[in-house]
C-alpha positions as CSV (number, residue, x, y, z in Angstrom):
1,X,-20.3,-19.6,-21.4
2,X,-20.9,-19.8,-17.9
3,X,-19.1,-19.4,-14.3
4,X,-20.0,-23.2,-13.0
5,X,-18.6,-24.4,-16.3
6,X,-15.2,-22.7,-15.5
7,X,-15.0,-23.8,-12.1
8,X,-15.8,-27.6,-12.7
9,X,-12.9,-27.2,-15.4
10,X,-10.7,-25.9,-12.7
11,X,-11.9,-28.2,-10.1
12,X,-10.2,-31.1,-12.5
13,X,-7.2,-29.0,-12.7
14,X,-7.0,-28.0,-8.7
15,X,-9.0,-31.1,-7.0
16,X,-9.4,-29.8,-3.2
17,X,-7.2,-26.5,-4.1
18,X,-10.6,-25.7,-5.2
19,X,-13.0,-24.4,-2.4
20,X,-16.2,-23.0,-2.5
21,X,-16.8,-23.7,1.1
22,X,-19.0,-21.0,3.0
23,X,-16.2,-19.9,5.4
24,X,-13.6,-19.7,2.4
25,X,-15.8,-17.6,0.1
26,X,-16.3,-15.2,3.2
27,X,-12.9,-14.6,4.0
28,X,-12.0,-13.9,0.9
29,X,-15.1,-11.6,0.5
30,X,-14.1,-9.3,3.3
31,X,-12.2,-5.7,2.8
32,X,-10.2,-4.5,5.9
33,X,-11.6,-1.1,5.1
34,X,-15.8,0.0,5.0
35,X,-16.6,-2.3,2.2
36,X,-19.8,-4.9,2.3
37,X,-19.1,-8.7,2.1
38,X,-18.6,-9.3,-1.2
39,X,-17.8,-13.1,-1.4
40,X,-16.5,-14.8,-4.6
41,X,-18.2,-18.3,-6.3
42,X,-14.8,-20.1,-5.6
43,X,-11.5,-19.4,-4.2
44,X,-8.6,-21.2,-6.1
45,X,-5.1,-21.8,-4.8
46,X,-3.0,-22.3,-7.5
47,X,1.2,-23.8,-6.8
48,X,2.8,-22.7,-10.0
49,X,2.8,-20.5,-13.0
50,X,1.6,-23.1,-15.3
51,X,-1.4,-23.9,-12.9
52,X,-2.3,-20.5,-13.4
53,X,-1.7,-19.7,-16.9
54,X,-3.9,-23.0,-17.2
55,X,-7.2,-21.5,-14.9
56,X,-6.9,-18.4,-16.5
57,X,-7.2,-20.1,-20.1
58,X,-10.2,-21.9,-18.6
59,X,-11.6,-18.7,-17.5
60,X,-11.1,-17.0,-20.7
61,X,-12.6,-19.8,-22.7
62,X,-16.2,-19.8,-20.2
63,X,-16.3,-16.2,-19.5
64,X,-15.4,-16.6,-15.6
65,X,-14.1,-13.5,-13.9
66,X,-10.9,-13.6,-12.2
67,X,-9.1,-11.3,-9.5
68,X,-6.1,-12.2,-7.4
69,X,-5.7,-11.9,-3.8
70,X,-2.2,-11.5,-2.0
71,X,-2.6,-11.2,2.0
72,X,-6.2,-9.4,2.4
73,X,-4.7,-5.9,3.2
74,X,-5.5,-3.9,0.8
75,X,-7.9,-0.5,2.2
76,X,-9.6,0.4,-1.3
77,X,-11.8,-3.5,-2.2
78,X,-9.1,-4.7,-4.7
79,X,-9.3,-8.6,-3.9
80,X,-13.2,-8.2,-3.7
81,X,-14.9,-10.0,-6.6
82,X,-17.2,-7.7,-7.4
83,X,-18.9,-9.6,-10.5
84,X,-18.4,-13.3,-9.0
85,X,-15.8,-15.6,-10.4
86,X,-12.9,-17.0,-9.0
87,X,-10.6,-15.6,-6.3
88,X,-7.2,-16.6,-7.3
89,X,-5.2,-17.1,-3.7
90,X,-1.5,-17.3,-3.8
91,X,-0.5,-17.9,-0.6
92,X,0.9,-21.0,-1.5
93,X,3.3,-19.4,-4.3
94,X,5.0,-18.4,-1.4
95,X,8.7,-19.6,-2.4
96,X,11.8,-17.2,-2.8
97,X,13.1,-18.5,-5.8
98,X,17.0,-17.1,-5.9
99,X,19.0,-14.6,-4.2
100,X,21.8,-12.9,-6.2
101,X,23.6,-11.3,-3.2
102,X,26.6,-10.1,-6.0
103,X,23.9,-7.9,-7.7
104,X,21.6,-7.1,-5.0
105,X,18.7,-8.9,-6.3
106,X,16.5,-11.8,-6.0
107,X,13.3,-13.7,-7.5
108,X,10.1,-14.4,-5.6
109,X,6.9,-15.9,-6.2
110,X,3.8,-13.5,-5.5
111,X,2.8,-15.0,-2.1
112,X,5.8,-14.5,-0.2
113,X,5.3,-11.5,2.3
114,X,7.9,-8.4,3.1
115,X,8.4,-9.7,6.6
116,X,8.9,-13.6,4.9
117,X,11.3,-12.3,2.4
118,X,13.4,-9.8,4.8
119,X,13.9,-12.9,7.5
120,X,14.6,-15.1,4.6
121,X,17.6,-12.3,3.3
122,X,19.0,-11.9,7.0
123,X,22.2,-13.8,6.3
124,X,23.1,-12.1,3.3
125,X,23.1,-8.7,4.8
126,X,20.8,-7.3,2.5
127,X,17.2,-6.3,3.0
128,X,14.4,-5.7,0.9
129,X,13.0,-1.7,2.2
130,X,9.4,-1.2,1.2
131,X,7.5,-0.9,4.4
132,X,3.9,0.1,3.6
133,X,3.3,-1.2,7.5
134,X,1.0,-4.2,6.9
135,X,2.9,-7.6,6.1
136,X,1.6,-7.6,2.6
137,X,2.3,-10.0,-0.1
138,X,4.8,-8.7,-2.4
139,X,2.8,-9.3,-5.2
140,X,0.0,-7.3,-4.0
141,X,2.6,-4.6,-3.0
142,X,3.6,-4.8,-6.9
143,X,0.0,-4.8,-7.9
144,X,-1.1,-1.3,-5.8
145,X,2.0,0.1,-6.5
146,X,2.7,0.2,-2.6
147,X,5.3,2.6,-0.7
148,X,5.2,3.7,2.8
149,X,7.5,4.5,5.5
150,X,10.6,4.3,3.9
151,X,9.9,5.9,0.9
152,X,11.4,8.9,1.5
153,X,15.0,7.0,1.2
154,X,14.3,4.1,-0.9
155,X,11.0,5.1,-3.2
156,X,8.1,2.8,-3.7
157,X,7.5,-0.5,-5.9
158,X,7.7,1.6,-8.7
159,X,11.4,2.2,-8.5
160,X,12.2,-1.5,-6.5
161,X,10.6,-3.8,-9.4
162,X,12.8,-4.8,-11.7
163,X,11.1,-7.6,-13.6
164,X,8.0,-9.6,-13.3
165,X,6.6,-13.2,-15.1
166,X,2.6,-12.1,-16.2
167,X,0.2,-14.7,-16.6
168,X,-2.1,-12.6,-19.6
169,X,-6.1,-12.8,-20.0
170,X,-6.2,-15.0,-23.2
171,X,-3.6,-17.3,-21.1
172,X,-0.2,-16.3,-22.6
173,X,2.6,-15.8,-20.3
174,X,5.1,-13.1,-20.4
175,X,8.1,-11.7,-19.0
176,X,8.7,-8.0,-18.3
177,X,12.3,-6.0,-17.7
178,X,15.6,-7.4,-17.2
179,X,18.1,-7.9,-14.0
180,X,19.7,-5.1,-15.9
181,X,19.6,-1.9,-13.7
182,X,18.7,0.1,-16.6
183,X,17.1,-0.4,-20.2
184,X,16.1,1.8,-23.1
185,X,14.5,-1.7,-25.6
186,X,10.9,-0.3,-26.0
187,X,7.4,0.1,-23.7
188,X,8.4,-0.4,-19.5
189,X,6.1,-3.1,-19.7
190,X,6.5,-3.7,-15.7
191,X,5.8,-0.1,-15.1
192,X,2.7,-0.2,-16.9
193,X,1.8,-3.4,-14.7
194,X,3.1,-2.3,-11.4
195,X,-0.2,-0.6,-10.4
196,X,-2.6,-2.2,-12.5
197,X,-4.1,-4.3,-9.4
198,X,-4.4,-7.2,-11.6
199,X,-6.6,-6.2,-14.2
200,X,-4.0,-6.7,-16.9
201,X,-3.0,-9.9,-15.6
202,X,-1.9,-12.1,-12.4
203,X,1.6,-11.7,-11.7
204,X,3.7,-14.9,-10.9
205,X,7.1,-14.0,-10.8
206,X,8.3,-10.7,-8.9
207,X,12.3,-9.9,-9.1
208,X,13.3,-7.1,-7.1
209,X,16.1,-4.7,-6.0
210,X,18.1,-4.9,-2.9
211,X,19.7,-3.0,-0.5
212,X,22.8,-3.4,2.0
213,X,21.6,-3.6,5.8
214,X,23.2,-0.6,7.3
215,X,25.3,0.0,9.6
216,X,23.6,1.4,12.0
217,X,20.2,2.7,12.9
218,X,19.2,5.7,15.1
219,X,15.3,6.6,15.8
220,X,13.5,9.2,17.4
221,X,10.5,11.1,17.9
222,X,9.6,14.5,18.8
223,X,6.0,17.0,19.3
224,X,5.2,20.1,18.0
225,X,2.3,23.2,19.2
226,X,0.7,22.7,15.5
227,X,0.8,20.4,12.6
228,X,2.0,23.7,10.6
229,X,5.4,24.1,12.6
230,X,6.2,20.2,11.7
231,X,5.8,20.5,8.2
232,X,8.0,23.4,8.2
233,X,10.8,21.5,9.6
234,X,10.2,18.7,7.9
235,X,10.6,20.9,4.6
236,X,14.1,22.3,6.1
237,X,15.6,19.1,6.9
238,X,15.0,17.8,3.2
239,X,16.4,20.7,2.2
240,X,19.4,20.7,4.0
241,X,20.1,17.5,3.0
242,X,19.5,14.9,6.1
243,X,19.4,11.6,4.9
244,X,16.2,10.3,6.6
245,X,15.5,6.6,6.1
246,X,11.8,7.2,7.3
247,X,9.8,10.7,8.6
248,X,6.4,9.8,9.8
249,X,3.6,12.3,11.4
250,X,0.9,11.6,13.5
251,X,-1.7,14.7,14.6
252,X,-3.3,15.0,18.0
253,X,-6.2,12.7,17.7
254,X,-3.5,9.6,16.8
255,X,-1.2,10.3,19.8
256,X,-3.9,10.1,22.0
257,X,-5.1,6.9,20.1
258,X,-1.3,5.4,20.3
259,X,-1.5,6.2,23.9
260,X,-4.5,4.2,24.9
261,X,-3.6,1.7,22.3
262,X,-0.1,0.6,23.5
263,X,0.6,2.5,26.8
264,X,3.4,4.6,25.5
265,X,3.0,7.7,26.6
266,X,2.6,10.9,24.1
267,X,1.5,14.2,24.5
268,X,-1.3,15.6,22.7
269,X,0.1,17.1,20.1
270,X,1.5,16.4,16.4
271,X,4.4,14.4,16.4
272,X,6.8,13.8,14.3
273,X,9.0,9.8,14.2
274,X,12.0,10.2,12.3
275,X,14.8,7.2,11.0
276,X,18.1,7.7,10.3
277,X,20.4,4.9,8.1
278,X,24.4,4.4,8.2
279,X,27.3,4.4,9.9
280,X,27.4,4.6,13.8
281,X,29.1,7.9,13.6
282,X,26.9,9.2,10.8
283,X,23.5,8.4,12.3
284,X,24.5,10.1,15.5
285,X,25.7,13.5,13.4
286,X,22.0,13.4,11.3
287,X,19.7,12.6,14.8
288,X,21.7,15.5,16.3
289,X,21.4,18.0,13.1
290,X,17.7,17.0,13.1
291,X,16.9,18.0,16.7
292,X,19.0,21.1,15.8
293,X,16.8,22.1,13.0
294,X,13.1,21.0,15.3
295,X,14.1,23.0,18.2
296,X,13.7,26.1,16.1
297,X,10.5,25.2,14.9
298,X,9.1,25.1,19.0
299,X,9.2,21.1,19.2
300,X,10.2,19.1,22.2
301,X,13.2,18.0,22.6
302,X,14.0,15.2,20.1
303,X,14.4,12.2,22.0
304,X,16.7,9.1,19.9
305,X,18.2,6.1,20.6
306,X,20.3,3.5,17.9
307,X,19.3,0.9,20.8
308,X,17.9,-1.6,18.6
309,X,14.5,-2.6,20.9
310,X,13.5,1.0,21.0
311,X,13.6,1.8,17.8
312,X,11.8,-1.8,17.2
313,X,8.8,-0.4,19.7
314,X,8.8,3.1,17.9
315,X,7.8,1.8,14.6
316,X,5.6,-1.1,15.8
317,X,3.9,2.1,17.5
318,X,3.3,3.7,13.9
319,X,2.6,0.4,12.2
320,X,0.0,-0.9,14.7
321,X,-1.2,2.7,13.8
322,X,-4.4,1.9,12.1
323,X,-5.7,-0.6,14.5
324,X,-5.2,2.0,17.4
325,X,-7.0,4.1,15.1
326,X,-10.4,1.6,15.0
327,X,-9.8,0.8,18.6
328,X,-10.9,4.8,19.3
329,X,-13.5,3.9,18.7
330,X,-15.2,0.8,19.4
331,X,-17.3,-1.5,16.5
332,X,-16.3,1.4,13.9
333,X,-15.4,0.6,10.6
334,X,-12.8,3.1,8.7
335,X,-12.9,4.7,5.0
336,X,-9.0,5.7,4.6
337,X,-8.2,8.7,3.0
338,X,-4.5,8.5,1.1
339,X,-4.0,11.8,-0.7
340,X,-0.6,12.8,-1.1
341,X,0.4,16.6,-2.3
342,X,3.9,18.9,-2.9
343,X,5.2,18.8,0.5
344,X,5.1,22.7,0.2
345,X,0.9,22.1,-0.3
346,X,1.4,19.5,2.9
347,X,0.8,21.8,5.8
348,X,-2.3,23.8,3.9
349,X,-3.8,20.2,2.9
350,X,-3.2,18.6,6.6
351,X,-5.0,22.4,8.5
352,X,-8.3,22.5,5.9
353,X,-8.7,18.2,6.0
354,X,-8.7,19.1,9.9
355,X,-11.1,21.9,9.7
356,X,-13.8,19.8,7.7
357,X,-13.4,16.9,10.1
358,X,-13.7,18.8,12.8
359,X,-16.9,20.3,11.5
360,X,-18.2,16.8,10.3
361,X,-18.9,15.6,13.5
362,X,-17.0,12.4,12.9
363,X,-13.8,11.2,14.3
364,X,-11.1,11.0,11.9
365,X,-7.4,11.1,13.5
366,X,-4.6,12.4,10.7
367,X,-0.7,10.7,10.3
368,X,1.4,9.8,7.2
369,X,4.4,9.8,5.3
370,X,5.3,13.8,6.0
371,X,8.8,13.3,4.2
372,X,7.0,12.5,0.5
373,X,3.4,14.7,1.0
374,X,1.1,11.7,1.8
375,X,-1.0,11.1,4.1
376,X,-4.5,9.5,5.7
377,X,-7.3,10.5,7.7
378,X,-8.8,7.3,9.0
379,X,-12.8,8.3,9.4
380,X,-14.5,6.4,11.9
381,X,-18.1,5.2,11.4
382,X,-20.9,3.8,12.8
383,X,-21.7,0.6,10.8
384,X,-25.1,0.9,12.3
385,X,-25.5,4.6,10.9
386,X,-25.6,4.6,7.3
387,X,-25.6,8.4,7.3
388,X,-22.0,8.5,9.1
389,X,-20.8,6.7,5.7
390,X,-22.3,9.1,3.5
391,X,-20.9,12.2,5.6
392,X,-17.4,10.3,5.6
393,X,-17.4,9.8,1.5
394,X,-18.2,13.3,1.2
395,X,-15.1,14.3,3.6
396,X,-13.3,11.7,1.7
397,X,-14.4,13.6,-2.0
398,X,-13.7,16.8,-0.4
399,X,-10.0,16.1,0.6
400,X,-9.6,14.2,-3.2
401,X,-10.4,17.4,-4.6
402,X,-8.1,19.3,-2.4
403,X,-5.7,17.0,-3.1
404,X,-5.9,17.3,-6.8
405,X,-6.5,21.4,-6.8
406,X,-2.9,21.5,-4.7
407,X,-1.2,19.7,-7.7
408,X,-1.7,16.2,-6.1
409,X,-3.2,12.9,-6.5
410,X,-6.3,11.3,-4.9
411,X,-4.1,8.3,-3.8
412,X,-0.7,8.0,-2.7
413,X,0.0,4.6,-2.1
414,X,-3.4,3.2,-1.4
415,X,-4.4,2.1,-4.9
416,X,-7.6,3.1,-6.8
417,X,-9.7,-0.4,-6.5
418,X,-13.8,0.6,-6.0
419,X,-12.8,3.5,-3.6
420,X,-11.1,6.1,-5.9
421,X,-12.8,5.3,-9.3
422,X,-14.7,8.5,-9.3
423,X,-11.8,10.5,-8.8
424,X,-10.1,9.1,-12.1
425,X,-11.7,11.4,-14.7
426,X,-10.7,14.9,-12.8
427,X,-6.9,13.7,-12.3
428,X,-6.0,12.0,-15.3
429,X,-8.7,13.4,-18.1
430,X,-8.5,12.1,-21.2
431,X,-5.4,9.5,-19.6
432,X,-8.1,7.6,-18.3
433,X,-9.8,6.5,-21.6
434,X,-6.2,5.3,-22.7
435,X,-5.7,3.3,-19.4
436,X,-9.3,2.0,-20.9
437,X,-8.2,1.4,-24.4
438,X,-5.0,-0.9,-22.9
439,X,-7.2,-2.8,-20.7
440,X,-9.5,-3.6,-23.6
441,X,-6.7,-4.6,-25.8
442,X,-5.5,-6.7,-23.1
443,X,-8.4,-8.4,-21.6
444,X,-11.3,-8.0,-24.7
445,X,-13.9,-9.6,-22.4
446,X,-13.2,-7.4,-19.0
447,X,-12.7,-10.9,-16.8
448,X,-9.2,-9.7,-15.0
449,X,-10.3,-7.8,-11.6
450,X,-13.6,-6.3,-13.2
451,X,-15.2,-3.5,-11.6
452,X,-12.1,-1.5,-10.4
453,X,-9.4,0.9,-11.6
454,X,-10.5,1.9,-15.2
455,X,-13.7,3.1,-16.5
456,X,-16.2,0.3,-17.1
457,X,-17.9,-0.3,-20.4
């Protein structure tokens, strides 16, 4: 059993789909997060489900590693192959197979990104909504569980898969869930592989929910004196009952970075980016409910608009927010924080994260996804100054215990990959083992994405 075995196997199989070429293996050993290069033995681009239900048999049979790789966005070292192998690549299984407009569905391969599939559904009037900001494949999306900006309105991958085809470890192929909305025929096998970031098996097949285009669209944005004052509205809107489509918060340190990054001009000071979904008439009542409700809480006045290139610049604003983040400060490399807490916890969580950046001496601007209790403090470091690393996974273990203390999680929407593996144990307990025992029944010789998500044996 050996690695170069496998891959001269799957160099028959693939030909030139094959590459082991320096530059390949060191793009696809890159993380977009703190991560060292971590380069694969080969990176294989499979075009179909039987290609890759054919290299995974290979695999299996010469004990070659295998982890998939979507659009390289991930923040936590999913895609990295941490133990060698073969980096499975399926950007070119990039075809949207069928749209069922009459039930509001459709069928995708893995490589086809959000962005891809929403231009592709533009005559049909429906739109796919999970927006976790990068154009990420949606099979990587299905893989980390993603979510994001509009899951306050439309939830996360979790709720949006339907069904998926599985290539399994030993080779087999499966199918999981129905176009069915809702079933009760035994284990939610796509709930149990939504999230597994591939190390139960490479998905092939994604068929997912959709959603009518509204109406209409009104956006706005809005500061507060403290990040304490927004939460509190934010917590009175959802209780009144505002439909928000998406209700995003940014703290000081971010504002300023959006301001130097884009030339928009915002005030120092937590902000608050709200979205509002429906009918002309509708969106206008909720914008003007929601300033309502702000005003009490001491922020500026709301400023909205349903004029399409506004609302277009607003969120490219939030979703360029990361890379205005790193350009803070310059040559830094980020660890991302994603804990996510009971929105009543959010305002507590937000105030002590501040106070222990503050005191760390690094930078580490706050925003997220205020309408759900998630969100990230990108730490800056000095990848010249190992000790800035070290300070910032300490931060980083320090806000994963907060997290979990306030009745939380250690990662919202992030995924677990390398990054949140030690965290496992103190939020699931005895859950992790089981998560363990299923991955060993599963994959027997630990090949599928090794080194990440469950304890290793």
């Amino acid at each position: 059993m050996s690695i170069a075995t496998a891959l001269d196997a799957i160099a028959l199989l693939l030909g030139e789909r094959l590459s082991r070429s320096k530059s390949e293996l060191t793009a696809h050993g890159r993380s977009e997060s703190y991560f060292p290069l971590t380069p694969p033995d080969a990176v294989a681009y499979p075009e179909s489900t039987e290609e890759v239900q054919a290299l995974v048999a290979i695999c299996a049979e010469h004990g070659c590693p295998v982890t998939g790789w979507g659009a390289g966005t991930s923040l936590e070292g999913h895609g990295l192959a941490v133990r060698g192998g073969v980096v499975v690549d399926f950007t070119r299984m990039n075809k949207v197979l069928e749209i069922r407009p009459t039930d509001m569905d459709v069928t995708v391969q893995p490589g086809v990104t959000r962005e891809a599939l929403n231009e592709e559904l533009r005559a049909t009037g429906l739109f796919f909504p999970v927006d976790p900001g990068a154009n990420a494949s949606l099979g990587g999306m299905a893989m980390t569980r993603a979510s994001g900006t509009t899951t306050v309105r439309y939830g996360t991958m979790r709720d949006n898969v339907l069904g998926l085809q599985v290539v399994l470890a030993d080779g087999r192929v499966i199918r999981t869930g129905t176009r069915a909305r809702k079933s009760a025929a035994g284990y939610d096998l796509t709930a149990l592989m939504v999230g597994s970031e591939g190390t139960l098996g490479l998905v092939t097949e994604l068929t997912l929910r959709l959603y009518g285009v509204p109406e209409a669209t009104s956006a706005g944005i809005c500061a507060f004196p403290d990040m304490g004052s927004a939460v509190t509205a934010v917590m009175e809107v959802i209780q009144m009952g505002i439909p928000m489509a998406r209700i995003e918060f940014v703290d000081d340190a971010t504002a300023r970075a959006f301001t130097a990054y884009s030339g928009m001009e915002m005030a120092e000071a937590p902000h608050l980016l709200v979205e509002f979904h429906g009918s002309p008439e509708s969106v206008a009542q909720d914008a003007e409910r929601f300033g309502e409700i702000v005003a009490d809480h001491g922020a500026s006045p709301f400023r909205w608009s349903a004029r399409e290139e506004e609302r277009r610049a607003l969120w490219a604003l939030r979703h360029n927010g990361y890379y205005a983040i790193l350009a803070a400060r310059k040559g830094s490399r980020a660890v991302v924080t994603d804990m996510c807490v009971p929105i009543s916890q959010l305002a507590r969580a937000v105030e002590e994260t501040q106070a222990d950046i503050a005191a760390s001496g690094i930078p580490g601007p706050i925003l997220g996804h205020v309408g759900d209790g998630n969100f990230h403090a990108v730490l800056l470091v000095d990848p010249e100054q190992p000790a800035e690393l070290e300070t910032a996974k300490r931060l980083s273990h320090r806000m994963a215990e907060r997290a979990l203390a306030l009745g939380g999680t250690c990662t919202g929407e992030h995924g677990v990959g390398q990054g949140k593996m030690g965290f496992m144990e103190a939020e699931h307990g005895a859950g992790w083992d089981v998560m363990g025992e299923i991955k060993r029944a599963l994959d027997p010789q630990g090949l599928m994405n090794p080194g990440k998500l469950v304890r290793q044996g």
